[in-house]
N, C-alpha and C positions, 0 to 999 in steps of 0.2 A: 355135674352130678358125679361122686365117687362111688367106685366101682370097687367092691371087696369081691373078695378071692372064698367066700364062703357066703352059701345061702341063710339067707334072715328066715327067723323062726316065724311061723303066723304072729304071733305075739309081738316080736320085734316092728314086723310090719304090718301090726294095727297101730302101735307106738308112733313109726315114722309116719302111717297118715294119718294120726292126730295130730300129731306136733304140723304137717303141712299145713293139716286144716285152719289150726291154729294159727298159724302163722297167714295164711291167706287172711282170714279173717280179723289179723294184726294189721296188716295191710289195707285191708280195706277203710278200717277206723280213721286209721292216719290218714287216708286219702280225703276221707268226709270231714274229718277238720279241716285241713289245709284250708277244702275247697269252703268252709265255714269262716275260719279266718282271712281270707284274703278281701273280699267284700267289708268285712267288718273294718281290715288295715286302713284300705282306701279308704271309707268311709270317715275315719276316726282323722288319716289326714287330709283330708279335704273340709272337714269341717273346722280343726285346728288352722288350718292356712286362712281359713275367712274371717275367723275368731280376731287372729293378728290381724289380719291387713286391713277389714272391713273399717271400722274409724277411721284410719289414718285416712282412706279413699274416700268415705261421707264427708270428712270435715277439710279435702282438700278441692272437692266437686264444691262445698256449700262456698266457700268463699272464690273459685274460679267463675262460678259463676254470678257473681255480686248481685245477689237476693238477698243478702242479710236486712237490708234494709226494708222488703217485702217480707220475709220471714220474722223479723221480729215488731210490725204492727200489729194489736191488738184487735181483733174481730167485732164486728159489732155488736153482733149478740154476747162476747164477753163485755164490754164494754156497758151494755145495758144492764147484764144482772150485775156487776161491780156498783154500778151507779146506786141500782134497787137494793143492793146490798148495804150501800150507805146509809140510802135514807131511813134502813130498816135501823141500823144501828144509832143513829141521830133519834129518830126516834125511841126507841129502847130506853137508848140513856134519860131521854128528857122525862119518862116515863117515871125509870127508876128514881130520878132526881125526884121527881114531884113524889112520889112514895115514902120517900124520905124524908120528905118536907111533913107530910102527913103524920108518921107516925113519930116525928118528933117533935111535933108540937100538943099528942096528945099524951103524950107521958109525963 
């Protein structure tokens, strides 16, 4: 603290405790972001670090562990609605084919 050689007028020192107040409560702002941003920093790189790494580590666990060949057979129940899927189409067509037959032989 500086120390003058002459007394502060009332005025001067409501002045100097506004500007403290002000300044404490400049202080304190700054301190509630910090404490705001520092959770956010971590947060933003820990989520970045997983962003990068994560594939490279999925796709080097999938092949260390040689599943691909259990991981890429087809399920049974997919296997069934494909099938059903087919026949829906085979028939469809043979439908549409016969409709065609129909309406061009009445024209």
């Amino acid at each position: 603290m500086v120390q003058t050689s002459r007394k502060l007028t009332p005025r001067e020192k409501r002045d100097v405790d506004i500007i403290r107040r002000l300044i404490s409560s400049y202080f304190l702002i700054v301190r509630k972001n910090i404490q705001d941003s520092v959770p956010k920093a971590v947060m933003h790189n820990m989520v970045n670090y997983v962003k990068d790494h994560l594939q490279s580590e999925l796709v080097g666990q999938l092949y260390v562990n040689e599943k691909v060949g259990d991981l890429l057979t087809e399920s049974h129940v997919v296997a069934q609605k494909r099938d059903d899927a087919q026949k829906m189409l085979n028939a469809l067509q043979s439908a549409s084919s016969i409709i065609s037959e129909i309406s061009s032989s009445h024209m």
